[in-house]
Structure formats: structure tokens, C-alpha cells
Kinemage of the C-alpha trace (Angstrom):
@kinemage 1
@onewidth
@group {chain A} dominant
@subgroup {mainchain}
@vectorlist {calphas} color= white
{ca unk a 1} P 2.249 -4.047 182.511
{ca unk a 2} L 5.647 -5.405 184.344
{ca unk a 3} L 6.683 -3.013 186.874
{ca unk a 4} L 10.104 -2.431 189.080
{ca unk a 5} L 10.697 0.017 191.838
{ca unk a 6} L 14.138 1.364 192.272
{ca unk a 7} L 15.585 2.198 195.810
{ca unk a 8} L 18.060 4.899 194.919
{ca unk a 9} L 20.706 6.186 197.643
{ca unk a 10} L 20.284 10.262 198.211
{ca unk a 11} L 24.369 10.279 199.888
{ca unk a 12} L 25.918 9.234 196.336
{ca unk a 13} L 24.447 6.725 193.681
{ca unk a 14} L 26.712 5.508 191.400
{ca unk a 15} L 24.876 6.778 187.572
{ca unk a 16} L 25.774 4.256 185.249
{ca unk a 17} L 24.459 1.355 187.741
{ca unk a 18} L 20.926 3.078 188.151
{ca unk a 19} L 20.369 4.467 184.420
{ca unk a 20} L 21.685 1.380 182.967
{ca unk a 21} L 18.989 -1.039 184.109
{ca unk a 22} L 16.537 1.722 184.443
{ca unk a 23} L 16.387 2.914 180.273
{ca unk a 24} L 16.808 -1.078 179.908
{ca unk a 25} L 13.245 -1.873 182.162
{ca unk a 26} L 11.823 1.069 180.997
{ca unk a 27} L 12.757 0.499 177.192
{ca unk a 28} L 10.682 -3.174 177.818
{ca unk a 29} L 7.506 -1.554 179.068
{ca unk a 30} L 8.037 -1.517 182.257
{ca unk a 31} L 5.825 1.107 185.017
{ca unk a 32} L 9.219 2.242 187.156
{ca unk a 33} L 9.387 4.124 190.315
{ca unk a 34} L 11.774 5.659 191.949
{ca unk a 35} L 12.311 5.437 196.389
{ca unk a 36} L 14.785 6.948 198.412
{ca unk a 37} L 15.266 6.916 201.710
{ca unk a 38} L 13.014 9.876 203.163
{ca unk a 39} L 11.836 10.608 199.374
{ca unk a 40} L 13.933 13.584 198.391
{ca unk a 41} L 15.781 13.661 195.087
{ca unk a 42} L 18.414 11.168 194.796
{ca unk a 43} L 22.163 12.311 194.401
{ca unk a 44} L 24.455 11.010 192.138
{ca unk a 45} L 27.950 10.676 192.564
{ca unk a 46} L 29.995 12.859 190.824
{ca unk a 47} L 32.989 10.623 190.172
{ca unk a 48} L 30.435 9.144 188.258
{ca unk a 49} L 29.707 11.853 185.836
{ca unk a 50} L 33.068 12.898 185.265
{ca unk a 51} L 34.102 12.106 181.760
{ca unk a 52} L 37.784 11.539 182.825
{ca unk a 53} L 36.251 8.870 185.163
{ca unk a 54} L 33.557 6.877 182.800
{ca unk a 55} L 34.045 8.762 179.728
{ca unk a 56} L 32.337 11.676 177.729
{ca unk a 57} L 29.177 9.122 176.512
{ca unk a 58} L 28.248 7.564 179.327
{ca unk a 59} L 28.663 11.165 181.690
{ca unk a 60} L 26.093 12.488 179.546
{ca unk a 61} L 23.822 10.073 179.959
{ca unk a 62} L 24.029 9.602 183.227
{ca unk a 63} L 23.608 13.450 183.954
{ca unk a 64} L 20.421 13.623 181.109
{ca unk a 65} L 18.377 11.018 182.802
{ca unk a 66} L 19.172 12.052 186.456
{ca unk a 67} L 18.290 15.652 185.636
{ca unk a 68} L 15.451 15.198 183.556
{ca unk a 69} L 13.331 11.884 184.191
{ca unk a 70} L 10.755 12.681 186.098
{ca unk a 71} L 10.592 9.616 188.116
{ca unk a 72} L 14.549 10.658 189.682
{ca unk a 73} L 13.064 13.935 189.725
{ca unk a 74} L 10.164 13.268 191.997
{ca unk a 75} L 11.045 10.095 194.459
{ca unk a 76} L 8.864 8.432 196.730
{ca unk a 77} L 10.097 7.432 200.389
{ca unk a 78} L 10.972 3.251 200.951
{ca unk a 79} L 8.304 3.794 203.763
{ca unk a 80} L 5.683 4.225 201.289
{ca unk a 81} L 5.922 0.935 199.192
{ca unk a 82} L 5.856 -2.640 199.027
{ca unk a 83} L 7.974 -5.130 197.740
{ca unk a 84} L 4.425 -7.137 196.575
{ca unk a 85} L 3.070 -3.825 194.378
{ca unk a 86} L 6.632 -4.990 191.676
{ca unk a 87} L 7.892 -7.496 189.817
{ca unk a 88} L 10.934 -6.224 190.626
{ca unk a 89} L 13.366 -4.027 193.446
{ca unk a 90} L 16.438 -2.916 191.819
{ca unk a 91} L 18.484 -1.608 194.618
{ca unk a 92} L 22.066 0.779 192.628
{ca unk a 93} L 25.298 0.705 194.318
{ca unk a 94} L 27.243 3.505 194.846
{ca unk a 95} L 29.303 4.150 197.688
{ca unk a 96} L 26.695 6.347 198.978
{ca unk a 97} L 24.423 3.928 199.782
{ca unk a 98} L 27.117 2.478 202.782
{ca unk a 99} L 25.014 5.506 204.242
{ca unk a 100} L 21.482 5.598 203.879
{ca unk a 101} L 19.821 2.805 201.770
{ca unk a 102} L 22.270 -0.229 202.905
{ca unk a 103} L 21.184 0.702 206.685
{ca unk a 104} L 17.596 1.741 206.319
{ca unk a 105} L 14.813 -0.414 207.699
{ca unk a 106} L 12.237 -0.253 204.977
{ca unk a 107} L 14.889 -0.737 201.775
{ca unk a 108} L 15.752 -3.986 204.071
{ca unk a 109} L 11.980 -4.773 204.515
{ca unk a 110} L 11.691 -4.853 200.352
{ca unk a 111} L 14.425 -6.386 199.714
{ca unk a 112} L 13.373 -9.310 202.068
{ca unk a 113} L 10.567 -9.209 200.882
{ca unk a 114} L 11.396 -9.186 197.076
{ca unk a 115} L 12.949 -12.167 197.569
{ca unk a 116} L 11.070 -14.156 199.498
{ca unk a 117} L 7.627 -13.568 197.303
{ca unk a 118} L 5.919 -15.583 195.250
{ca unk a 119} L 7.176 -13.842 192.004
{ca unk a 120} L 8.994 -11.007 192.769
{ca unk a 121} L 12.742 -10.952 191.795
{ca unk a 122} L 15.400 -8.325 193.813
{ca unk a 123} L 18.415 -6.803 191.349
{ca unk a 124} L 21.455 -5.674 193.461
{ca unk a 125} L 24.258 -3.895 192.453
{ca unk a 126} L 27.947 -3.067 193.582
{ca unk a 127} L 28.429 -1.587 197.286
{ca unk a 128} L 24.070 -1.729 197.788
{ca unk a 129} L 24.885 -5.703 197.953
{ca unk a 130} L 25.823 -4.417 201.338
{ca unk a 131} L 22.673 -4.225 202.560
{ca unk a 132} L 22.768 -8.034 202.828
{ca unk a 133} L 25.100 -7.692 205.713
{ca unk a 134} L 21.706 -6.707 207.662
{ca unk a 135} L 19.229 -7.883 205.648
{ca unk a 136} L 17.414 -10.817 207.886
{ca unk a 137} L 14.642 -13.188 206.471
{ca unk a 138} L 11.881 -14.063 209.011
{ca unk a 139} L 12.634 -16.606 210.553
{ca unk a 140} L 15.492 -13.885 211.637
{ca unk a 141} L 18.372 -15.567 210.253
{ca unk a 142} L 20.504 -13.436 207.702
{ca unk a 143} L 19.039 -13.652 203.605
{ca unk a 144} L 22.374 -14.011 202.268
{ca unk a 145} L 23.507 -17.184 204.416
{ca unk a 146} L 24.539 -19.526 201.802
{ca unk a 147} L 23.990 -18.037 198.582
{ca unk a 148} L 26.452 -16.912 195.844
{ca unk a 149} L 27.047 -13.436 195.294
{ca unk a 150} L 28.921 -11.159 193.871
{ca unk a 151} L 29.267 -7.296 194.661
{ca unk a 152} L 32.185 -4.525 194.635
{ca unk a 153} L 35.719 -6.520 195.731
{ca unk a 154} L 38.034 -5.177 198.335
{ca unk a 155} L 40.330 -5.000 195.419
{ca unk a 156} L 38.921 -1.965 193.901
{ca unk a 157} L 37.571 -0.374 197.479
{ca unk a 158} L 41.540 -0.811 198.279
{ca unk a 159} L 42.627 1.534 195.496
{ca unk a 160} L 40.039 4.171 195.799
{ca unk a 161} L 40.257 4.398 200.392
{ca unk a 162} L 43.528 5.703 202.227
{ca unk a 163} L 45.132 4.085 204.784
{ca unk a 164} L 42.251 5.663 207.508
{ca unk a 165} L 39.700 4.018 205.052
{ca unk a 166} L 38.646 7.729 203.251
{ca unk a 167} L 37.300 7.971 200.465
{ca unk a 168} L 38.274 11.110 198.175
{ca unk a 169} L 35.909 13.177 199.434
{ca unk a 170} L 37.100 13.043 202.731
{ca unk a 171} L 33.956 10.739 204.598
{ca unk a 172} L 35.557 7.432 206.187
{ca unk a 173} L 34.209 4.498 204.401
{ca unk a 174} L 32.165 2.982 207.129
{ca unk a 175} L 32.485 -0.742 206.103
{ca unk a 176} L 34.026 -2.762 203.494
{ca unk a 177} L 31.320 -4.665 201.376
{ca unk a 178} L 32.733 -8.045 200.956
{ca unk a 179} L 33.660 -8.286 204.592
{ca unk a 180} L 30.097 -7.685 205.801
{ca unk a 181} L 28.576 -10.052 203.489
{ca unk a 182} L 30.926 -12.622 204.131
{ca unk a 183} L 30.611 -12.408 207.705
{ca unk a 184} L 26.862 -12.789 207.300
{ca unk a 185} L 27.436 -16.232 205.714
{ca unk a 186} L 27.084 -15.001 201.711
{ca unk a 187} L 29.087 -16.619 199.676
{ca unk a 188} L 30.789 -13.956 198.195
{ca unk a 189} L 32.903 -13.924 194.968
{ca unk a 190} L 33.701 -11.159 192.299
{ca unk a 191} L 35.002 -13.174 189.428
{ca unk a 192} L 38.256 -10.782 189.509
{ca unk a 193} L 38.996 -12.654 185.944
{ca unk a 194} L 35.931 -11.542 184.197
{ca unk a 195} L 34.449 -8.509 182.528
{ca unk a 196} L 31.717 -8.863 183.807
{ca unk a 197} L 29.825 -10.469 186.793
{ca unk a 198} L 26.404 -11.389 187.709
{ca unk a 199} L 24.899 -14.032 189.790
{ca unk a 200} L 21.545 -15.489 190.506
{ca unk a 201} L 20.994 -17.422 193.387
{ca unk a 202} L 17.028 -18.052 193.468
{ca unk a 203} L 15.321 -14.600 193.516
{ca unk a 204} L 18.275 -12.614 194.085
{ca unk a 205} L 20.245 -11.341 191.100
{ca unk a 206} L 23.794 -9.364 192.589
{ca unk a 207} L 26.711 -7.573 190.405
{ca unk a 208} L 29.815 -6.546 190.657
{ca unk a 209} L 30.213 -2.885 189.433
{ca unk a 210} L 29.130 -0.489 186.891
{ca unk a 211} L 30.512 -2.379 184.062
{ca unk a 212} L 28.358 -5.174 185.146
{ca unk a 213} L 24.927 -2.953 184.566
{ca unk a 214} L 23.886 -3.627 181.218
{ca unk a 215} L 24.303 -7.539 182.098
{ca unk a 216} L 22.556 -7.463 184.963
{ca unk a 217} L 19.564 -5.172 183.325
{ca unk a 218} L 19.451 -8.075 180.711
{ca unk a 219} L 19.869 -10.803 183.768
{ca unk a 220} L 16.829 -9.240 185.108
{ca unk a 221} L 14.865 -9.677 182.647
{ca unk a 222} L 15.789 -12.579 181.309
{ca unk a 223} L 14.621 -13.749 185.473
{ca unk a 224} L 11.440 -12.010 184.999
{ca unk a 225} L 10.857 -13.753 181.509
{ca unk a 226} L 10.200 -10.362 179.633
């Protein structure tokens, strides 16, 4: 049986990015489990189940699965598990994740690992394709040097920060995505002029946003041959 583990951010996940590929994996077989960062219950952002926001549909089904699936419901902690144990990481964005999952240690260690495995294959989406700002390989040079990717455009982080870089709720966006990937030598490019945007480069499959989920879930797989 394939399996995936998902590294979900307890400061804010975004839902439609983590339920999206996770129904999709789980729909095709797959074992899932769920990681956070010190293995409590992961915490979605609101914005993202408001139906003003994303709509009445996808609020509900965001809110279903994170209340009710027992693998959101009962997390393991990233120190725990090992990129070799999956087929796949899927690391959700969210803003959130700028916090805990983008700066942790062991998410870093299996996403490095993910990638540079024999088979293994690393899905990351919106601002968690910040955690390649600090993700190194081992030879310690950064994993993202010289690859395409895409991720959440300074754009859209423009319209949703003020002019002291807060977001709505008040916490001061600690980094811009784009500018930390870039700087680590990623090359780094939203495709502004599409729906939707995914990009493989080797074993690492990035997106842009939560409209990109469902292509990415299928992207996956599609890079996993299921």
C-alpha cells in the first residue's frame, strides 16, 4: 500500500491546500499520516473556512475533515518520523506555517530527505514552499539552488499585509515567501497568468495557492505513478 505523511502547521494551515490532496491520496489507497510540529492537533486557518472567503462548499469540507478525520484529529510529532517510512511528504501552506513548520528542524530533515531518496517524492504548497529558504541538502548547500518553483507571489501577500507587514489578525508576517526562496538561489516563478500552477523539478513538486491543490494532488500522483 502507497503511503504519504503530511506535515501540517498547528499556527494556521490553510484547509483547502491540506484536504485537497489529502481525500485525493487517501481516495487512491493511500496509508496517510498526519505530523505537526510537537504533535498536537493542527489548526486551521479560519479565513479559510469562511464561506465569504472560499465559498459555502468548500468551508464545509474543509471544517468536516479537519474536525472529524481521525488522522488531523490525532497527529504525530515531525520528530517521530522519517522521510524513508513514505512515498510521499506533503508539506500545506498556510500562512501559519511562516511560524512553526517552515522553521522547524525535523519538517526540514524530511523534506531533505524526501527529496533526496531513492523514491520518495516531496509535495509543497503555497507559503510552506518557504521552508526551502532553510532547507539545506548535505553537502550543506541550500535544496532549492537552481530549481524551478513556484509558491504564494508577493502579489497576493501584498494585498492581504499592511504597510508594517500584518496580517489581519494582527501577527507581523515574519518573511515574504518569494524573497526567501529567491535569495536561496530557487528559481522562483508563480505563473501570475495561469489558473493554476505546479512545478516539478526532480523530486520536488511546489504550488502556488489553494486553487492549485487539486492539480498538485493529481501532480503527485501522477509523480508517484499511482
Amino acid at each position: 500500500m502507497p503511503s504519504a505523511l503530511f506535515v501540517v502547521s498547528e499556527e494556521g494551515y490553510w484547509g483547502e491546500e491540506c484536504v485537497e490532496p489529502l481525500t485525493t491520496l487517501d481516495s487512491e489507497g493511500f496509508d496517510l499520516t498526519v505530523a505537526t510540529p510537537s504533535g498536537d492537533e493542527p489548526v486551521v486557518d479560519e479565513r479559510s473556512i469562511d464561506p465569504e472567503q472560499v465559498g459555502e462548499e468548500t468551508a464545509e469540507r474543509v471544517r468536516e475533515v479537519h474536525d472529524s478525520d481521525p488522522r488531523m484529529n490525532d497527529p504525530v510529532s515531525v520528530t517521530d518520523v522519517e522521510a524513508a517510512d513514505y512515498d510521499a511528504v506533503v508539506f500545506p501552506g498556510g500562512h501559519g506555517t511562516e511560524w512553526d513548520v517552515n522553521q522547524d528542524t525535523h519538517a526540514r530533515r524530511l523534506l531533505r530527505n524526501a527529496v533526496a531518496g531513492d523514491s520518495g517524492t516531496a509535495l509543497v504548497v503555497c507559503h510552506a514552499v518557504g521552508i526551502l529558504a532553510w532547507t539545506r541538502n548535505e553537502d550543506g548547500d541550500f535544496l532549492v539552488d537552481g530549481r524551478d518553483v513556484t509558491g504564494f507571489p508577493n502579489e497576493w501577500e501584498a494585498g492581504i499585509v499592511d504597510d508594517q507587514d500584518r496580517m489581519p489578525d494582527g501577527r507581523k508576517l515574519p518573511y515574504w515567501v518569494a524573497d526567501e526562496v529567491e535569495a536561496a538561489g530557487g528559481n522562483f516563478d508563480p505563473e501570475l497568468d495561469a489558473d493554476t500552477s505546479v512545478t516539478v523539478d526532480g523530486d520536488l513538486v511546489t504550488a502556488r495557492g489553494p486553487e492549485s491543490s487539486s492539480a498538485a494532488a493529481r501532480t503527485l500522483l501522477a509523480e508517484l505513478d499511482a
